[in-house]
C-alpha positions as CSV (number, residue, x, y, z in Angstrom):
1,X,19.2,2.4,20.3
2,X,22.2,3.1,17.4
3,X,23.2,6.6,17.0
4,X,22.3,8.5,14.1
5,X,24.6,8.9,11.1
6,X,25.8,12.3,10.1
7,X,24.1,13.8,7.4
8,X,26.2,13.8,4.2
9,X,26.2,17.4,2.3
10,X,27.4,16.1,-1.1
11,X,25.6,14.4,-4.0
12,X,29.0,13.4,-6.0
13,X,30.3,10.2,-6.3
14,X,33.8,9.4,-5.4
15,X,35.0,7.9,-7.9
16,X,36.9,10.1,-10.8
17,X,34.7,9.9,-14.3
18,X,37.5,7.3,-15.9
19,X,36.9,5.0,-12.4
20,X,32.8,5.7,-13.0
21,X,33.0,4.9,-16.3
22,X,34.5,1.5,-15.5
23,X,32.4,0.6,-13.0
24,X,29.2,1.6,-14.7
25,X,30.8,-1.1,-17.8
26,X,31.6,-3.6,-15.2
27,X,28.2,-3.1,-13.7
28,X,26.6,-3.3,-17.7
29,X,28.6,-6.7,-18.4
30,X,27.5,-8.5,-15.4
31,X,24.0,-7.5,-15.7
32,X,24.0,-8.5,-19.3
33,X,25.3,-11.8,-18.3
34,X,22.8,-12.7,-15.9
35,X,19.7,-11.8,-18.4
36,X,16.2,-12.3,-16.5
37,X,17.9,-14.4,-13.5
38,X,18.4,-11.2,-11.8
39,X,16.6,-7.9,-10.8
40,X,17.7,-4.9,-9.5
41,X,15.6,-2.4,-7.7
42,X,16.3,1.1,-7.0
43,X,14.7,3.2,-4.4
44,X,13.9,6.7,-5.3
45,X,16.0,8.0,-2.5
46,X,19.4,6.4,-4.5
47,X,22.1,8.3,-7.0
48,X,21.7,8.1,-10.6
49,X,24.3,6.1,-11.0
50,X,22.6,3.1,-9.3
51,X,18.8,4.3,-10.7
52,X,20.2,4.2,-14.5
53,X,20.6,0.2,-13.7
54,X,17.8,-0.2,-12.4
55,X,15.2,-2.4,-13.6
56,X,12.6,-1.1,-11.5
57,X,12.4,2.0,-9.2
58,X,9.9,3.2,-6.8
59,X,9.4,3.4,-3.0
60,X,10.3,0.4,-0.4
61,X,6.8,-1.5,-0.4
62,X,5.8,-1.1,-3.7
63,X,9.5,-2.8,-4.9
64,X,9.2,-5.3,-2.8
65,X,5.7,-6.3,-4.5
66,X,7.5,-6.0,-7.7
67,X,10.0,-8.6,-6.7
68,X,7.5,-11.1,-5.9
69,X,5.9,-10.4,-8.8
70,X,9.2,-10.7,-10.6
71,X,10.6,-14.9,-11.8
72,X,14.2,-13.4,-11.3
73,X,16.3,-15.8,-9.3
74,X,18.0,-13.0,-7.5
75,X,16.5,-9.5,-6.3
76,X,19.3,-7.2,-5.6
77,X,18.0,-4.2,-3.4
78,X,19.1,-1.1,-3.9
79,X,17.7,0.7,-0.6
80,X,18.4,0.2,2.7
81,X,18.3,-3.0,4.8
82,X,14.7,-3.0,6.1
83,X,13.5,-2.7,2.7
84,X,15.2,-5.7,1.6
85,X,14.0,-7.8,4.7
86,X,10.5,-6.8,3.8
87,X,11.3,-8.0,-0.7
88,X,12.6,-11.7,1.5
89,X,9.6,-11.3,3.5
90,X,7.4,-11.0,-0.1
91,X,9.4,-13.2,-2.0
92,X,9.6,-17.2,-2.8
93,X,12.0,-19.1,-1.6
94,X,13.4,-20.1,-4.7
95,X,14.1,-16.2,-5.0
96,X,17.5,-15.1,-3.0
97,X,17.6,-11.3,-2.0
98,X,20.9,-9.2,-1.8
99,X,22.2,-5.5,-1.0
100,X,25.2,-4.3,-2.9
101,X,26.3,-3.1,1.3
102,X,24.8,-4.8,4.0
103,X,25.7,-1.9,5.9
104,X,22.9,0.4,4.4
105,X,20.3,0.9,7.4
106,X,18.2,3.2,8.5
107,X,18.4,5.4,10.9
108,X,14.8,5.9,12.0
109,X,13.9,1.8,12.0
110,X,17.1,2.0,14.1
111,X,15.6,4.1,16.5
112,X,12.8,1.7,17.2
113,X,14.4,-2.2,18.1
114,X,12.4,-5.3,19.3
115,X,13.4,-5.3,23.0
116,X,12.5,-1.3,23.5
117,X,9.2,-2.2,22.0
118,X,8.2,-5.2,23.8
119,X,9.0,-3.5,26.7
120,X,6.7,-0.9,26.1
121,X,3.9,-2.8,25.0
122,X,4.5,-4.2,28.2
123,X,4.4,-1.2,30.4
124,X,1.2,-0.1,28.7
125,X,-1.0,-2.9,28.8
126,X,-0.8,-3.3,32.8
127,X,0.0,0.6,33.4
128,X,-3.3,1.6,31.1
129,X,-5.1,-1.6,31.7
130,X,-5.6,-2.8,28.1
131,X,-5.8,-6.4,26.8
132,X,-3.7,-7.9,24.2
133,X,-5.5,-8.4,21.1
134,X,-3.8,-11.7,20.1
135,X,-6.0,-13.1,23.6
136,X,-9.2,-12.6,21.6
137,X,-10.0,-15.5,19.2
138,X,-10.0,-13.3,15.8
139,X,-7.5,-10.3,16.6
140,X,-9.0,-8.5,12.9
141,X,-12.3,-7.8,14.5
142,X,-13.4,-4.6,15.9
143,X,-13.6,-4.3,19.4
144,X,-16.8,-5.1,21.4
145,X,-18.6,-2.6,23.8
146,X,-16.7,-2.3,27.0
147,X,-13.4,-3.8,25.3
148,X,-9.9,-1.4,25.5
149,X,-7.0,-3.1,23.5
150,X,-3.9,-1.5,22.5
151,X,-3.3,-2.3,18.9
152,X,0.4,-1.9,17.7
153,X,0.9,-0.3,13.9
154,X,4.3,-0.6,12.9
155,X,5.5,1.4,9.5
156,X,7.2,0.1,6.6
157,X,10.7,1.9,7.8
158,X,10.8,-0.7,10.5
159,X,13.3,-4.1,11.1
160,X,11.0,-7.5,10.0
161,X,10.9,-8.4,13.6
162,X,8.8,-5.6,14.1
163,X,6.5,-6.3,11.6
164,X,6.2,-9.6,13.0
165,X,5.6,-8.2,16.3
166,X,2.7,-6.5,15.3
167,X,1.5,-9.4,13.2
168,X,1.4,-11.8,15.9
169,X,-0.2,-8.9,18.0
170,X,-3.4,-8.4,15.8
171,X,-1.6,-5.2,14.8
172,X,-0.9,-3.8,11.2
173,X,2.0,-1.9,9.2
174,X,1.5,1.1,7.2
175,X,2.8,3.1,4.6
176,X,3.0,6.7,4.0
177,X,0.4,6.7,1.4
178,X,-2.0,4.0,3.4
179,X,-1.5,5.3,7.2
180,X,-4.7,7.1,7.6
181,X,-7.2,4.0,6.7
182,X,-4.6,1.9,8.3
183,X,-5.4,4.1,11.8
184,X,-8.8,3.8,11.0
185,X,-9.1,0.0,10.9
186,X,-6.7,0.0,14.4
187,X,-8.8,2.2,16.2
188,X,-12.1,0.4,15.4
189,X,-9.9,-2.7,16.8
190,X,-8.8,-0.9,19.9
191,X,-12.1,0.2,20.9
192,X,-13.6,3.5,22.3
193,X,-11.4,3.2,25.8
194,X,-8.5,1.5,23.3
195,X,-5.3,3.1,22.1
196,X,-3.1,2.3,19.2
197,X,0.8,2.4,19.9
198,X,2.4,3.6,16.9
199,X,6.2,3.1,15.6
200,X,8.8,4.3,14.7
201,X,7.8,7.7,13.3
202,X,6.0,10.1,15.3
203,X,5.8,13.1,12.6
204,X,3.8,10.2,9.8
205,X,1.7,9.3,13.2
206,X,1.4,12.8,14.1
207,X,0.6,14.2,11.0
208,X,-1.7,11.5,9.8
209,X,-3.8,11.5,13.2
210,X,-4.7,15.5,12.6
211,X,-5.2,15.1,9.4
212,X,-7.8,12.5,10.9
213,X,-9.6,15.6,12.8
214,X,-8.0,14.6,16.0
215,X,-6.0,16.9,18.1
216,X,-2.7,16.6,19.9
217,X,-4.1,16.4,23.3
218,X,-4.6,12.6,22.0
219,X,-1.2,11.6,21.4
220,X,1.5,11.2,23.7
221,X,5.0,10.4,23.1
222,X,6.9,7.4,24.1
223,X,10.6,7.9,24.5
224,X,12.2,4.7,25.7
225,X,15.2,6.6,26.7
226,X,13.1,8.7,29.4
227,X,10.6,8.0,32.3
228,X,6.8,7.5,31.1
229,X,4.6,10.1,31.5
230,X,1.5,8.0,32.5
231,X,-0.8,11.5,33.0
232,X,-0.1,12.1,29.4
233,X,0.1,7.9,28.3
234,X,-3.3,7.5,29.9
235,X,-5.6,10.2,28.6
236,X,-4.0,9.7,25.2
237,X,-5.7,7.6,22.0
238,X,-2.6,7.2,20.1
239,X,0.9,6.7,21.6
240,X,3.6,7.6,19.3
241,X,7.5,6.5,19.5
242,X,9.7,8.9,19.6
243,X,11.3,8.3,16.0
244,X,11.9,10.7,13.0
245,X,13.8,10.3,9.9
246,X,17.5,12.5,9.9
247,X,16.6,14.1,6.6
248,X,13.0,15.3,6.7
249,X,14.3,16.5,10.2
250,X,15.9,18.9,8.4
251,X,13.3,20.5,6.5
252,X,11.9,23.8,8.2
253,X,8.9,26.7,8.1
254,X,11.9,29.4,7.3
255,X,13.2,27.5,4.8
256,X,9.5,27.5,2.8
257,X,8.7,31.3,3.8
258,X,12.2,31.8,2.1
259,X,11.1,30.2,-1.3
260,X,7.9,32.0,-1.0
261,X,9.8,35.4,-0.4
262,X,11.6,34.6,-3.8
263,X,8.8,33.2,-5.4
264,X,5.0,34.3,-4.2
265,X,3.2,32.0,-6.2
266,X,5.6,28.6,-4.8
267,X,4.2,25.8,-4.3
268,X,5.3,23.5,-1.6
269,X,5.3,19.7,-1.0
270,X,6.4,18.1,2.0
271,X,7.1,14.3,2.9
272,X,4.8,13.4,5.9
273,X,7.8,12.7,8.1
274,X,8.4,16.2,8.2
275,X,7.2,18.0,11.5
276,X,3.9,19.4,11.8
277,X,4.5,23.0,11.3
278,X,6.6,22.2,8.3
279,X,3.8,19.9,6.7
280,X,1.1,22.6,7.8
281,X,3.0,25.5,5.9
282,X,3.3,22.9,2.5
283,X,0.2,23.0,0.1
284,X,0.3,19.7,0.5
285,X,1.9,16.4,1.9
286,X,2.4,13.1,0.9
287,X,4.8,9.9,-0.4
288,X,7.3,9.9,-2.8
289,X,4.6,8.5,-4.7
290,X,2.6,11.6,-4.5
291,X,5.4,13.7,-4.5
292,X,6.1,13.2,-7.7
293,X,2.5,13.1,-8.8
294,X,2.0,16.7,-7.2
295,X,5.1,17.6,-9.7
296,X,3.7,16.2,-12.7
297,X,0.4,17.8,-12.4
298,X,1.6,21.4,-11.4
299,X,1.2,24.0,-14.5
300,X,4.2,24.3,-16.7
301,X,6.3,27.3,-15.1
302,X,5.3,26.5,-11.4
303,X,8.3,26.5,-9.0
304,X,7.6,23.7,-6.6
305,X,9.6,23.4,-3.5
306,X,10.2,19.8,-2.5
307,X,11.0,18.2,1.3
308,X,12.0,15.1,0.7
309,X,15.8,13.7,-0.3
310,X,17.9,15.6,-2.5
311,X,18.2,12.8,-5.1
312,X,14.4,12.7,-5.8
313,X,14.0,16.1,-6.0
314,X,16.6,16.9,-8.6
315,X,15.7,14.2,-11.3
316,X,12.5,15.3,-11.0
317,X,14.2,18.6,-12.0
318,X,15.2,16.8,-15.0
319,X,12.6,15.4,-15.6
320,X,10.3,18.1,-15.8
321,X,12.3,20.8,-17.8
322,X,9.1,23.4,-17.9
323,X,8.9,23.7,-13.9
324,X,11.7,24.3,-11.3
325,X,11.6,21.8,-8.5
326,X,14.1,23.1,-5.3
327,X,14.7,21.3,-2.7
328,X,13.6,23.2,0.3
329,X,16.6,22.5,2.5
330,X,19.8,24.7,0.8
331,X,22.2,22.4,2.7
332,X,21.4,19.7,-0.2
333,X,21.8,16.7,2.3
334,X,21.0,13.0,0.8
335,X,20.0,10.6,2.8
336,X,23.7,8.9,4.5
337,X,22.4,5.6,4.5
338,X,20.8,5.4,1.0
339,X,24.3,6.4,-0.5
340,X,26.1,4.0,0.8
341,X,24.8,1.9,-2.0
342,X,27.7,2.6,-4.2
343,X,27.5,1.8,-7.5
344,X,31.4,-0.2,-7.0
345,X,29.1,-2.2,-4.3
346,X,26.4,-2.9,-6.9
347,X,29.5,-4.2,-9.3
348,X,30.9,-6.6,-7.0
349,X,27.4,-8.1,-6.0
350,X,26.7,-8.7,-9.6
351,X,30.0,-10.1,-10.3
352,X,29.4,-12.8,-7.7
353,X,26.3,-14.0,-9.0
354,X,28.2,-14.2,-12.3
355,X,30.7,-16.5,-10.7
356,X,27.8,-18.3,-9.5
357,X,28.5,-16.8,-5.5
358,X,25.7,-15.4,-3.6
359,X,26.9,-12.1,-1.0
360,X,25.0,-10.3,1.2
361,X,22.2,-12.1,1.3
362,X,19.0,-10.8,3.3
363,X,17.9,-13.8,4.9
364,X,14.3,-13.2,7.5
365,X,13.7,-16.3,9.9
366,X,10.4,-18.4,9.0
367,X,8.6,-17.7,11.7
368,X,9.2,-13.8,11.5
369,X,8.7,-14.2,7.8
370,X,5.0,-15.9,8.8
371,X,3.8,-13.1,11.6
372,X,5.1,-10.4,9.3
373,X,3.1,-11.2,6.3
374,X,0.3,-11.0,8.6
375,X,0.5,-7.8,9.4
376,X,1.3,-7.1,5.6
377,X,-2.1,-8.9,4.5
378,X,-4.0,-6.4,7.1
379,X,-2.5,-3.7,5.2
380,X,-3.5,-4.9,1.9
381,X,-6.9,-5.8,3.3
382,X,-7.4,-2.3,4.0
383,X,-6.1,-0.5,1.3
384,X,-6.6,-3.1,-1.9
């Protein structure tokens, strides 16, 4: 597994406001030269800078609908690389996707990778006796009496070759906002002696399965980097990796019974990648989606803490004059891999596709394109 990056406690950009200025113009020109052959999407996670160019923002799946939606020629992602896999994934081929930096990850897909995985999946199916559901003849049907499969569920913030893995494994992929039907239709498929092994993100598993009315007794926790526990592994329904995203890491129960102390009539919001106790102590949990629903409804003159990145939070700050919306985490940390999309990056990338050169392409191998959009058709079975 890759290390984790540091967390970054700054939200300025490098450049001085002459060398911003310059970049934003070169960034305007080449944009203006490529007219409807490009789009450029811009996560909600990203700086202003990159969001004010933009031509759609939002979170990672829904972008990537919007760029298979889209007739540009050329999708330039402005997230992180997993979410650009899954806009190739989406896309035509006639489309080409690109990052302004190729470098942009993430450090919670990284903590999940295709050999760690199969090697679990392994372990489990002979260690807890459960069949693979891509051995039955149609993997989307729930399991019979007497059947025990283990049924993979991969979230969005995971590499395409996971998705595919779970495709070609009658499993499904999830998002924040879909995770709890998205259980639903895998435990049905596992059966009543079944279990569902989900990745990367134990906190969204976690959080989702309680919210379910299940208890923690039913999960374990798979951490590829120590020995099993099969006492725990065996008498559990859900098996979750042992993944969690740096930044809602952060967010803590002190940190909201310190905006409460300040302000008794708070309200709190917390990403469901937070840990338990964190999204226990919020008035509520959800997306970024939700998030900034939650915001929009609140009564003017609310104070709304927020866990969820720093960037988010403080445009919807702006946007949303009447209310005060804090981040909960006083450290101000943005995500480190979302701001490596710098807006120079996003200049040079356009640039080439003026000069009619294609960099940092995201390119995902047919065959993992076709298992992956299984897995994304599940999803969309479920929730559409």
């Amino acid at each position: 597994m890759q290390s984790l990056p540091l967390a970054i406690c700054s939200i300025n950009d490098d450049e001085s406001d002459a060398d911003s200025e310059l970049t934003r113009q070169r960034i305007l020109s080449a944009k203006q030269q490529l007219g409807n052959k490009v789009m450029i999407l811009g996560h909600h996670y990203q700086r202003d800078s990159i969001v004010e160019h933009a031509d759609e923002t939002g979170d990672s799946f829904l972008l990537a609908r919007k760029a298979a939606d889209s007739k540009a020629e050329y999708i330039v992602f402005c997230g992180v690389h997993f979410m650009a896999e899954s806009a190739d994934i989406l896309t035509s081929n006639k489309q080409k996707v690109v990052m302004p930096n190729v470098r942009a990850g993430c450090s919670m897909a990284d903590m999940a990778d295709l050999p760690d995985v199969e090697a679990c999946w392994n372990e489990l199916l002979n260690e807890c006796q459960l069949d693979d559901p891509a051995t039955r003849e149609n993997p989307d049907s729930p399991a019979g009496k007497g059947e025990a499969f283990l049924v993979p569920v991969t979230y969005m913030n995971s590499s395409a070759d996971l998705k595919a893995f779970v495709g070609y494994h009658g499993g499904v992929v999830c998002t924040s906002s879909n995770a709890a039907g998205v259980l639903e239709w895998a435990l049905e498929r596992a059966g009543e002696n079944g279990k569902v092994l989900f990745f990367p993100d134990q906190h969204l598993g976690r959080n989702t399965a309680l919210a379910m009315g299940y208890q923690e007794e039913d999960m374990a926790v798979w951490n590829p980097m120590a020995q099993p526990d099969w006492n725990d592994l065996n008498t559990s329904k859900f098996v979750l990796w042992h993944g969690y995203c740096s930044v809602h890491q952060r967010f803590t129960v002190e940190q909201i019974d310190n905006l409460r102390k300040e302000n008794p009539d708070a309200l709190v919001i917390a990403h469901p990648e937070c840990e338990r106790a964190v999204v226990d102590a919020a008035d509520a949990s959800g997306s970024t989606e939700m998030i900034r629903r939650f915001v929009a409804d609140a009564p003017s003159g609310a104070v709304i803490g927020v866990g969820t990145e720093i960037h988010l939070v403080k445009r919807l700050d702006a946007q949303y004059p009447d209310k005060t919306v804090v981040c909960l985490d006083p450290g101000v940390c943005p995500c480190s891999t979302m701001y490596m999309i710098h807006p120079a990056f996003l200049a040079d990338v356009l640039e080439s596709l003026v000069a009619g050169e294609v960099i940092n392409q995201i390119t995902v191998p047919e065959q993992i394109t076709d298992d992956a959009i299984l897995a994304l058709n599940r999803m969309l079975s479920i929730t559409n």
